[in-house]
N, C-alpha and C positions, 0 to 999 in steps of 0.2 A: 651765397657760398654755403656750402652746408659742411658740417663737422664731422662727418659720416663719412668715409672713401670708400669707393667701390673697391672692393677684392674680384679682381678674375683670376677663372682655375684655369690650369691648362691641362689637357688629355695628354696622358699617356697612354702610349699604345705598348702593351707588353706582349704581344705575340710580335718573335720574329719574323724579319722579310725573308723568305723563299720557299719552297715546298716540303726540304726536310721537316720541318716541325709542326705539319698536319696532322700526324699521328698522336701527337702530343696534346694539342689542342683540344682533341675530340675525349682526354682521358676523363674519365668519372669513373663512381665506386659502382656500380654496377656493370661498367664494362668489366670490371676487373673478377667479380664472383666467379663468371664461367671459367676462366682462365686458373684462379687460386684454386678451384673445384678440379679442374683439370690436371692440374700441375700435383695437387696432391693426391691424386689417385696414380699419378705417372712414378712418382716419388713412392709411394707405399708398396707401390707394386713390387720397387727395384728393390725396398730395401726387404721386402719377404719371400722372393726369387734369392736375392744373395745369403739371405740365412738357408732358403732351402739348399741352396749348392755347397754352405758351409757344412750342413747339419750330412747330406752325403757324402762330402770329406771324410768326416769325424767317423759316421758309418766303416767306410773301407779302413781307415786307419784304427779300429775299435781292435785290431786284431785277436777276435775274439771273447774278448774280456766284456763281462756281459754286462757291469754298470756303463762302460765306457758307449756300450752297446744301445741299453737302454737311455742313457743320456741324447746319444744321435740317433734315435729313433723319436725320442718327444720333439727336439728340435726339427725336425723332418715333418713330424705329424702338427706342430706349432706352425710351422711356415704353411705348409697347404691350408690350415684352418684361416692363416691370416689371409692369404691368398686367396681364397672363398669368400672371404667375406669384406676385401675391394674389390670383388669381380659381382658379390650382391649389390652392393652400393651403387654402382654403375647403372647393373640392370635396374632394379630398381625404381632409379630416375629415368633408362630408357624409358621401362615401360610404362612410368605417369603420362611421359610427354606422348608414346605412345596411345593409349586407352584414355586419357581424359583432354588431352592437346595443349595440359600444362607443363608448362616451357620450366623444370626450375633450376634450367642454366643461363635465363635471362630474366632479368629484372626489369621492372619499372619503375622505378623509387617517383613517390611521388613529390610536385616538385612545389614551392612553398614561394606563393605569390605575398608579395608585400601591398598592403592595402594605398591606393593612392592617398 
């Protein structure tokens, strides 16, 4: 008889049963780069397109008055600069992935084997 007891583990299986949560399964941080890359060039875009439409608001409503003037014209020439410059960001990284074949909307994290 020995003083010692066996302990058995038992498996949990944490992935749900049916096809919904395929997508789910497969998430890691590197799938996510392209996507946070993308998302925020979609996002900066909108919000320096909506200042440029505010900033020609301000323009017609300036009714002449030429600080009011000068005001929505920096705002008008602020938005296109912003707007230049996520439309560089983009190119860019086309043209890395372009000219050198570096992908840098996809990753490969590398991955960190534990020694037996």
């Amino acid at each position: 008889m020995s003083l010692i007891k066996t302990a058995y583990a038992a498996t949990v299986n944490l992935k749900p049963a049916g096809t919904n949560f395929e997508a789910v399964s497969q998430f890691r941080i590197e799938n996510m780069i392209p996507v946070l890359f993308s998302l925020l060039l979609v996002v900066t875009g909108i919000i320096f397109l909506f200042i440029l439409i505010m900033g020609g608001i301000k323009w017609m409503m300036s009714e002449g008055d030429d600080k009011k003037l000068a005001s929505a014209r920096n705002q008008v020439t602020n938005a296109l600069v912003g707007l230049a410059i996520v439309f560089a960001a983009w190119a860019v990284v086309a043209l890395i992935n372009t000219i050198f074949q570096i992908n840098l909307l996809s990753f490969d994290l590398p991955v960190m084997k534990l020694a037996p």
